[in-house]
C-alpha positions as CSV (number, residue, x, y, z in Angstrom):
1,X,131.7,128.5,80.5
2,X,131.1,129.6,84.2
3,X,129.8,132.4,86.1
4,X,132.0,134.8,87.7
5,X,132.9,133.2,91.3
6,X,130.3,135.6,93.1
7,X,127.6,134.8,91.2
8,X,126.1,137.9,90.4
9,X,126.6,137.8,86.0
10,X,127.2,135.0,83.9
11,X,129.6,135.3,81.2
12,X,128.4,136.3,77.6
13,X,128.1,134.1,74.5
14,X,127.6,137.3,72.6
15,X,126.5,140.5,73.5
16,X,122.7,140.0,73.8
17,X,123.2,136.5,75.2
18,X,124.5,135.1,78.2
19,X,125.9,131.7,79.4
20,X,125.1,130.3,82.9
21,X,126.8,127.7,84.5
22,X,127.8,126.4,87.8
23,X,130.1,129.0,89.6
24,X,133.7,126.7,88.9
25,X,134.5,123.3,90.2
26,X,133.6,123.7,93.7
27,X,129.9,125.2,93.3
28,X,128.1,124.2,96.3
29,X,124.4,123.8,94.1
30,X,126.4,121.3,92.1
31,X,125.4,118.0,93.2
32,X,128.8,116.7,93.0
33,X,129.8,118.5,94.9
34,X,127.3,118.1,97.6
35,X,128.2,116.6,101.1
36,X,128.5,112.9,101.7
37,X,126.0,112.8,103.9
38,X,123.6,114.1,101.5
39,X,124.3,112.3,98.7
40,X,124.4,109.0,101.3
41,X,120.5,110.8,102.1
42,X,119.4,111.1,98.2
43,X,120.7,107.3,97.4
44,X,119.3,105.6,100.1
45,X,115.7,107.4,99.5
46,X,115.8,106.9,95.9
47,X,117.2,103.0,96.6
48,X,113.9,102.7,98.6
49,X,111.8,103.5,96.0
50,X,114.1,100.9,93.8
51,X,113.7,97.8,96.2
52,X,109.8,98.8,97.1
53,X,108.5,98.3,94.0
54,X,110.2,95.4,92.3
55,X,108.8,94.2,95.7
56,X,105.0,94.6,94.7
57,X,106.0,92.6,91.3
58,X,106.7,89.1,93.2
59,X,104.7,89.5,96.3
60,X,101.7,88.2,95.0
61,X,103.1,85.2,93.5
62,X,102.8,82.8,96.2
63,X,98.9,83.7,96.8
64,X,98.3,83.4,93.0
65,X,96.3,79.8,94.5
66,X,93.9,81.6,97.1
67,X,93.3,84.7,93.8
68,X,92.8,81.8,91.7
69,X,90.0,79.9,94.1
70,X,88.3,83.3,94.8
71,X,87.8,84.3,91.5
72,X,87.8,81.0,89.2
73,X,90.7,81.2,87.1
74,X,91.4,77.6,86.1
75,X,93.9,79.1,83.1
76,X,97.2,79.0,84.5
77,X,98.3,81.2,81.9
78,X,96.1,83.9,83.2
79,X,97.2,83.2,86.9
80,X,100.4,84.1,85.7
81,X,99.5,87.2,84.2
82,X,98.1,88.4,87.2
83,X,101.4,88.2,88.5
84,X,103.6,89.3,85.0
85,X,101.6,91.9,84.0
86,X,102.7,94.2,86.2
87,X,106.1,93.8,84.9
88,X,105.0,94.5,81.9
89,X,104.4,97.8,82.7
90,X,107.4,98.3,83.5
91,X,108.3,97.8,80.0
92,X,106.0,100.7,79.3
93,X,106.0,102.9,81.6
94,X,110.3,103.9,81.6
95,X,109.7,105.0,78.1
96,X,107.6,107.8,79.0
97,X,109.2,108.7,82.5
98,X,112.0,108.9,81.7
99,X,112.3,111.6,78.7
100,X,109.8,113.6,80.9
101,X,111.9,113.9,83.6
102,X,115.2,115.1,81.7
103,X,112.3,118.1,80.8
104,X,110.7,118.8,84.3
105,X,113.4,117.6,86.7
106,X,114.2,114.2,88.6
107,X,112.1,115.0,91.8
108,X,108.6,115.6,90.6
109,X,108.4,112.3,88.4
110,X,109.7,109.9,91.0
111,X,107.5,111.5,94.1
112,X,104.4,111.8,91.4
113,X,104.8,107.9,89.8
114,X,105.1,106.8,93.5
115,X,102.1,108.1,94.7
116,X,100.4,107.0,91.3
117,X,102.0,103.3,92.6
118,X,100.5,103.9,96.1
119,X,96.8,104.6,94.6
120,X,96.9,101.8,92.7
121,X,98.4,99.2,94.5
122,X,96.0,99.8,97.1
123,X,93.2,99.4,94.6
124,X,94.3,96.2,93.8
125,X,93.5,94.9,97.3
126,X,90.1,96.0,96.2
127,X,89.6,94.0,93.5
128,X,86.7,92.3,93.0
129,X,87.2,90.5,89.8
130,X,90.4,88.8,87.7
131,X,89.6,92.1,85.0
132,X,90.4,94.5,88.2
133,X,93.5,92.8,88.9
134,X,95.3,92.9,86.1
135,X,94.0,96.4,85.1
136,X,95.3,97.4,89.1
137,X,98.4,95.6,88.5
138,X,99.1,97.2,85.5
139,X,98.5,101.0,86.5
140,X,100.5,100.5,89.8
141,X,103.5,98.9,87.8
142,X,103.1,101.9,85.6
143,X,103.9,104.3,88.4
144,X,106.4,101.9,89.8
145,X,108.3,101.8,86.7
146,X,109.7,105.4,87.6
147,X,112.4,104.5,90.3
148,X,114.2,101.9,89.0
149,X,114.9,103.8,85.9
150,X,115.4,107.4,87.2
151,X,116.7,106.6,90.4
152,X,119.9,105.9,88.3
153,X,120.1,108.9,86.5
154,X,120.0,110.6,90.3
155,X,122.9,109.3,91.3
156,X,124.9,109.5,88.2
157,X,123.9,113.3,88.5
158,X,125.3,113.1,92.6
159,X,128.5,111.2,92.3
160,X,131.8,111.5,90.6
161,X,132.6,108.5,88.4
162,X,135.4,107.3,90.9
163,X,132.8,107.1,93.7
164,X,129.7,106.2,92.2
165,X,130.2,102.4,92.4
166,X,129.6,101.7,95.7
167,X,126.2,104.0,95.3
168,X,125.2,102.1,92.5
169,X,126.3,98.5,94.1
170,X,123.2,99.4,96.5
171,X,120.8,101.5,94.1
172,X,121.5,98.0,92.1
173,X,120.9,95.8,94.6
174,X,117.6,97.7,95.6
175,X,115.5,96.3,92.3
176,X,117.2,92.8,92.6
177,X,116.2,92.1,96.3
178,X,113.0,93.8,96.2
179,X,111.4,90.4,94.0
180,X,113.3,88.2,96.5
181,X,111.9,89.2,99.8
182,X,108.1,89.9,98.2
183,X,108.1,85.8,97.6
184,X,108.9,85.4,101.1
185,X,106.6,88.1,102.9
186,X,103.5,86.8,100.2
187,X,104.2,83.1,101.3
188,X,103.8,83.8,105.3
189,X,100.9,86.2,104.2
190,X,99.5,83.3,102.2
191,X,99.8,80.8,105.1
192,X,98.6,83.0,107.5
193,X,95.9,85.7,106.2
194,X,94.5,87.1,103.2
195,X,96.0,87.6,100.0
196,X,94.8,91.5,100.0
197,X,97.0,92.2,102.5
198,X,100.0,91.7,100.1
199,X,98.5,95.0,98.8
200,X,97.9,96.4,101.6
201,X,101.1,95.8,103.3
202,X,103.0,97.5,100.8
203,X,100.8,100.2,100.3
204,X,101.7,100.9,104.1
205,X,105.1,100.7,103.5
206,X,104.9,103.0,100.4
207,X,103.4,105.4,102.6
208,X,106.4,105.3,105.0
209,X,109.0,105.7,102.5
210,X,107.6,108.1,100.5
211,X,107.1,110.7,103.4
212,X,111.0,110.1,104.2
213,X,111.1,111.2,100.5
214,X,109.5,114.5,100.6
215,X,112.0,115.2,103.7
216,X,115.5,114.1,102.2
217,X,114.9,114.2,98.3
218,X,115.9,117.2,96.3
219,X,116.3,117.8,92.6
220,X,120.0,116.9,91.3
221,X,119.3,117.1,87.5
222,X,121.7,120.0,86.4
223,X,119.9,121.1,83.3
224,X,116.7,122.0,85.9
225,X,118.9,123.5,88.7
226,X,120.8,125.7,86.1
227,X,117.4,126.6,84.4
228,X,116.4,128.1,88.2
229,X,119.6,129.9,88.9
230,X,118.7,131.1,84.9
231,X,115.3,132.3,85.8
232,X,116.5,134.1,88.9
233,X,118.8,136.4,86.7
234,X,116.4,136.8,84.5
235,X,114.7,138.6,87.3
236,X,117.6,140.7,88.4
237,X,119.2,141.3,85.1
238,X,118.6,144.5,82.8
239,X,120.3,146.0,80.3
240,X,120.9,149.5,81.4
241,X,120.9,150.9,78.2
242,X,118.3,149.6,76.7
243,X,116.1,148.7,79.7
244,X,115.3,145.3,78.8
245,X,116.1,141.8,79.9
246,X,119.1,140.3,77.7
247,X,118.8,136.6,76.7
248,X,119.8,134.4,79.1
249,X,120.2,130.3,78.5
250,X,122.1,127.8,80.4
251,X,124.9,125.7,79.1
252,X,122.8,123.1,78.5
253,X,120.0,125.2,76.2
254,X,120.4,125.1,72.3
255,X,119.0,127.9,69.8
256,X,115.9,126.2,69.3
257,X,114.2,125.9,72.7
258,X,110.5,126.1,72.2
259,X,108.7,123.5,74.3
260,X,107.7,121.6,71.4
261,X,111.2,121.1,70.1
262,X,112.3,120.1,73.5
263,X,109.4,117.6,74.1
264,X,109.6,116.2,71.0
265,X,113.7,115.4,71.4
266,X,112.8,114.3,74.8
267,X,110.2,111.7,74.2
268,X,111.9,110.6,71.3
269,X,115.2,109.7,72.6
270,X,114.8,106.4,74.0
271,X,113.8,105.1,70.5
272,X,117.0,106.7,69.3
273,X,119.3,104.9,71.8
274,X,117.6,101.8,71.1
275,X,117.9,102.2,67.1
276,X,121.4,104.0,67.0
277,X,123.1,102.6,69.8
278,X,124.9,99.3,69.5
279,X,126.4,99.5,73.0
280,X,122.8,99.6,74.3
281,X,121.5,97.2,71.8
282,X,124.3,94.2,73.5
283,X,124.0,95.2,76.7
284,X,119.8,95.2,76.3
285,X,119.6,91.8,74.7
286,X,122.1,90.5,78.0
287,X,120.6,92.3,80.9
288,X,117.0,91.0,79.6
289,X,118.2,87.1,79.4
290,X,119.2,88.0,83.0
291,X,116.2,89.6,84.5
292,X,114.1,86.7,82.6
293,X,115.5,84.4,84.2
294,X,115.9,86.0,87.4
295,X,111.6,85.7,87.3
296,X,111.9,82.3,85.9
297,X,113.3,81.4,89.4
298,X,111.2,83.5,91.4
299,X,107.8,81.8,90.0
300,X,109.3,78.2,89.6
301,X,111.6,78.0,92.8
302,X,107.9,76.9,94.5
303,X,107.4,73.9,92.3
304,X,110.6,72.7,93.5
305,X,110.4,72.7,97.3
306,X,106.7,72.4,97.3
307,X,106.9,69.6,94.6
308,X,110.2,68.0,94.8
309,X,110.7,68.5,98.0
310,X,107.1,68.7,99.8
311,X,108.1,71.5,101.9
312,X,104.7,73.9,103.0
313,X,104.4,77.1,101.2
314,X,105.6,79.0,104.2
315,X,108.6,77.3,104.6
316,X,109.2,76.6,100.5
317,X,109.5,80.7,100.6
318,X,112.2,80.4,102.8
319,X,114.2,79.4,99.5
320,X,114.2,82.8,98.4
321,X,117.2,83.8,100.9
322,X,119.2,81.7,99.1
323,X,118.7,84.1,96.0
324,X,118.7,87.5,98.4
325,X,122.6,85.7,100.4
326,X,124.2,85.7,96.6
327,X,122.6,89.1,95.3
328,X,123.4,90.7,98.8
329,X,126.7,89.3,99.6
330,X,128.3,89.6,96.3
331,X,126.8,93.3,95.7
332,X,129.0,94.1,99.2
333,X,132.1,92.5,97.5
334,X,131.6,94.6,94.6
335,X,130.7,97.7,96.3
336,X,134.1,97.3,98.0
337,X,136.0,96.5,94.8
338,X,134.7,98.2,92.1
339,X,135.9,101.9,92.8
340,X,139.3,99.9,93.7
341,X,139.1,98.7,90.4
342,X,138.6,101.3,88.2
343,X,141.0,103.7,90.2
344,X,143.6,101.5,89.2
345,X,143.1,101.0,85.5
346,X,142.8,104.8,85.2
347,X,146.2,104.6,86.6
348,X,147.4,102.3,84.5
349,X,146.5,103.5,81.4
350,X,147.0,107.1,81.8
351,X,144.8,108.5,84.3
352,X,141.7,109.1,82.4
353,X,138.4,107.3,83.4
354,X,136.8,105.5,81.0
355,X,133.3,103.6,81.3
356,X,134.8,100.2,79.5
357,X,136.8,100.4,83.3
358,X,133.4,98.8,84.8
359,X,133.7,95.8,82.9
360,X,136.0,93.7,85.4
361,X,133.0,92.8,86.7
362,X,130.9,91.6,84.7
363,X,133.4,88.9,83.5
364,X,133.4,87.2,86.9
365,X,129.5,87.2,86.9
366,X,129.0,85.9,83.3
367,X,131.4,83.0,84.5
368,X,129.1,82.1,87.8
369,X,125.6,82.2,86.5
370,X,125.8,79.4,84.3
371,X,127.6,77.2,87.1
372,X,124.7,77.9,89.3
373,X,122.6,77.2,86.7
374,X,123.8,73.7,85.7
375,X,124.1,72.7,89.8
376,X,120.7,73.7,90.4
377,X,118.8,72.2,87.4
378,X,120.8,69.0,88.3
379,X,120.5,68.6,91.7
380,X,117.0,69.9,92.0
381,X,115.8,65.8,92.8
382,X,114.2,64.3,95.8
383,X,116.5,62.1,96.2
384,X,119.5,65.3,96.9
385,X,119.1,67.3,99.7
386,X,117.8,70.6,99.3
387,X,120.8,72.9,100.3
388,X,122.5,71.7,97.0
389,X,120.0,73.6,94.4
390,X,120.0,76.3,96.8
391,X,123.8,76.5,96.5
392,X,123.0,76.3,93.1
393,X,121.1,79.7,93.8
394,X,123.3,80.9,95.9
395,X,125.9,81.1,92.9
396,X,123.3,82.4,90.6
397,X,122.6,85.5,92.6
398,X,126.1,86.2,92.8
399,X,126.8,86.3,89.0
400,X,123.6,88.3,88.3
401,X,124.3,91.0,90.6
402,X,127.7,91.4,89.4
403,X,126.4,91.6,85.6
404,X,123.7,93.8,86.9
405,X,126.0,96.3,88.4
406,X,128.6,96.4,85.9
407,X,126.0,97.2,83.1
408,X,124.1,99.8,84.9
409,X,127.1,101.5,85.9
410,X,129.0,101.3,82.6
411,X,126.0,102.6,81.0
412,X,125.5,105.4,84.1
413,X,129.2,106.4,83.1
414,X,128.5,106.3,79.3
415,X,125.4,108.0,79.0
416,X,125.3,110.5,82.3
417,X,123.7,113.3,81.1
418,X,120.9,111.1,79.3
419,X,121.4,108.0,81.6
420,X,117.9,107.7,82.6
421,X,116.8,107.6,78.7
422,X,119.2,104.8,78.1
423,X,118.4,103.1,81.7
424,X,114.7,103.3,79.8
425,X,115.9,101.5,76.7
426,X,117.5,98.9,79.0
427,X,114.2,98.4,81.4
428,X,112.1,97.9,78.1
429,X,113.6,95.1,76.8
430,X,114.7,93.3,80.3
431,X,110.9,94.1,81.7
432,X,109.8,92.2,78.8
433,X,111.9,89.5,79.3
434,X,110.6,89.4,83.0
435,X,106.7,89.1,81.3
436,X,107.4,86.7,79.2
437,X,110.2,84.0,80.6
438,X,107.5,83.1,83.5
439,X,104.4,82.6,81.1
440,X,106.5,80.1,79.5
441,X,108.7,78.2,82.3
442,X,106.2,75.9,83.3
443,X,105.9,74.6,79.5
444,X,109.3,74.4,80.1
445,X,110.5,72.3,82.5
446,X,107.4,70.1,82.5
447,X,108.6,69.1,79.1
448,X,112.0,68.9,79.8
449,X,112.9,69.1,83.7
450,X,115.0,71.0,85.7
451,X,117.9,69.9,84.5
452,X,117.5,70.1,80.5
453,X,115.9,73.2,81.0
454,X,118.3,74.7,83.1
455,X,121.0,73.1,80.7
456,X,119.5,75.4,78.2
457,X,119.4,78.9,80.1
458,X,123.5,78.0,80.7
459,X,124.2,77.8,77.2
460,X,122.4,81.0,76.6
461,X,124.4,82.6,79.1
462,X,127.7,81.4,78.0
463,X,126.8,82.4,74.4
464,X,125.6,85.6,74.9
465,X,127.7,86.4,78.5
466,X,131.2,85.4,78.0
467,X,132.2,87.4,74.6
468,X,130.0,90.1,75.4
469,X,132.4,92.0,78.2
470,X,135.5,91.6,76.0
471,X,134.0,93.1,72.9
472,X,132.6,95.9,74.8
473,X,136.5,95.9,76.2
474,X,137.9,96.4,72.5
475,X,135.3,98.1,71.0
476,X,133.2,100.0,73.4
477,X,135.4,103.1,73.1
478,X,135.4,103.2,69.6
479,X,131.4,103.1,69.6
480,X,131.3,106.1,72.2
481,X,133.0,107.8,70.0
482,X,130.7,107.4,66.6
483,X,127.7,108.0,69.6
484,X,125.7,111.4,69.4
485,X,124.8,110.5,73.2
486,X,127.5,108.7,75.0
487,X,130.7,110.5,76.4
488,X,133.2,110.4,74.2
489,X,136.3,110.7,76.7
């Protein structure tokens, strides 16, 4: 139901309560239907908070020898959880964020988890035992958790399913590119200064991006932006009979709104997608193989140019472009095409959108990433030159980023309302997956080399990769439908 096109009374769900909703089609409060420009404004801000982050999680890694010397570590397992803890958090920390912001509003978690980000992250330059570090690490990946998760639920709240793929393509990139350039800055920083100033460094950065954030970020969740316009004719409404405000709820409110009831649905939702959702439960399990080995590479791509290849640390991080060229230059192919894409199917079958249209891509990607894989575990010897692994990683940042963007965007256009609760289920399982696959590469390929060890993450990926797409293709539909969250049309 909608409001009368001048705004002034809502129409009535009874006669003691009314409805409000946006004022038709065209309401300009609606964030669809917002300018370009200021959508372009709220996707580019919240894509900085996306790529800063993910940043801080790798940064570290190539100083992880100068943190060992000053404070003793001799475990290498602990080494690496100085690094992987604070991806860990982000395990944690999606799960609470984001059910709390479908109650209070988009705007207020992701500037308040930033800061929180800032505070700590700047502590951890501070540290002044391996017990600070990880406890440092851990609260600031807890308040860097938020944008990742949220930020996708922002823009599935701004754009129109026909144009939100090219806003994702770069919202997705964000997260992906942020843990390839940390390696790089951290190994220069390594070389030439101290490791606290990978804190520091990106605590000035966060600093930067976050006051761009107060200037250009508004709220775009419609439940909280109907809940104001609601409070406003609260104000102005009476009954003139009886002299007393009638009920007013927006179309989003239920019967049984007491905060309780709504906190408790809120917080509570996550673990229902994750239990009842079978979509989310495939497309979990995938995207975490993916984002594992996405920081298998970033912590083992140094023992292959520092020890294969007996490159410096400096110039070993240089590798990392290799990663950031496929993830960046395939995203821009896919930004291009994947609007294209789904355009046409909705012509050709019928006109109606459907999310299953996003899978196109990930078909191609599921395809590429075990090629790279087997070419770089292969060729990774001394006695091949070093551009062939890296075309090897060239090829596997290409295939990630298209899986990456075709599940987050299938699942933006599935779940829209609740995306960021189901974007939470999805950073649980993959941010474990990004704890653990580092804590256990080194085991890995010193037992079985590069190229076994690769062998073994392809045949994962081909297992788990290829069918997945054309299930979801046959069946996703029909598991929308049975969902009590997903769209059903």
């Amino acid at each position: 139901m909608a409001n009368n096109t001048d705004g002034t009374l809502p129409r009535s769900l009874t006669d003691n309560v009314y409805i409000v909703d946006w004022d038709g089609p065209d309401d300009p409060n609606n964030p669809k239907n917002w300018s370009r420009k200021k959508k372009w404004a709220v996707t580019l801000v919240v894509s900085s908070y996306a790529f800063l982050s993910p940043l801080s999680s790798s940064m570290m890694a190539p100083t992880a020898d100068q943190i060992g010397k000053e404070f003793g570590i001799t475990n290498n397992l602990i080494l690496a959880l100085c690094t992987s803890v604070y991806v860990l958090a982000y395990a944690v920390g999606p799960l609470m964020l984001a059910p709390v912001c479908e109650i209070y509003g988009r705007l207020p978690l992701i500037q308040i988890a930033n800061l929180l980000y800032f505070a700590w992250n700047l502590a951890c330059g501070f540290a002044q035992n391996t017990g600070q570090l990880i406890a440092f690490r851990f609260l600031s990946g807890i308040g860097g958790s938020a944008a990742p998760s949220i930020a996708g639920g922002v823009l599935g709240d701004v754009w129109r399913a026909d144009e939100r793929g090219q806003a994702i393509s770069i919202y997705s990139l964000a997260p992906l590119l942020g843990p390839v350039v940390g390696p790089i800055c951290g190994a220069w920083i390594a070389q030439e200064s101290n490791w606290r100033w990978v804190f520091w460094s990106t605590s000035i950065v966060c600093v930067v991006v976050q006051a761009i954030g107060f200037v250009y970020l508004r709220e775009t969740f419609p439940p909280i932006l109907l809940e104001r316009k609601a409070k406003r004719i609260r104000r102005n409404m009476t009954d003139a009979e009886k002299g007393k405000v009638q009920e007013v709820r927006t179309v989003f409110d239920g019967a049984d709104r007491e905060w309780k009831n709504i906190m408790r649905k809120a917080l509570l939702r996550p673990l229902a997608l994750a239990t009842y959702e079978p979509i989310l439960q495939v497309l979990s399990a995938y995207f975490a193989f993916v984002y594992g080995t996405l920081y298998l590479f970033l912590t083992t791509l140094p023992s292959i140019y520092q020890g294969v290849y007996k490159e410096s640390v400096g110039v070993a991080g240089l590798h990392y472009l290799a990663l950031g060229i496929g993830l960046s230059g395939m995203s821009q192919v896919n930004a291009y095409t994947m609007d294209i894409i789904y355009k046409r199917l909705c012509v050709r079958f019928g006109g109606e959108g459907k999310p299953e249209y996003r899978l196109p891509a990930i078909i191609p990607g599921s395809i590429l990433l075990p090629i790279g894989l087997f070419l770089t575990g292969w060729t990774a010897r001394a006695n091949i030159h070093w551009v062939v692994p890296d075309i090897g990683i060239v090829i596997i940042g290409a295939g990630m980023i298209l899986i990456f963007q075709g599940i987050q965007t299938y699942v933006i256009d599935a779940f829209t309302l609740h995306a960021a609760s189901a974007l939470a289920v999805i950073a649980f399982f993959r941010s474990l997956a990004g704890f653990t696959f580092p804590l256990f590469a080194p085991a890995m390929y010193n037992a079985l080399g590069y190229g076994k060890g690769d062998t073994i993450l392809a045949c994962v990926a081909i297992g788990v990769g290829i069918p997945a797409p054309f299930l979801l293709w046959m069946y996703g539909e029909r598991l929308r439908k049975a969902s009590r969250y997903a769209k059903h049309t």
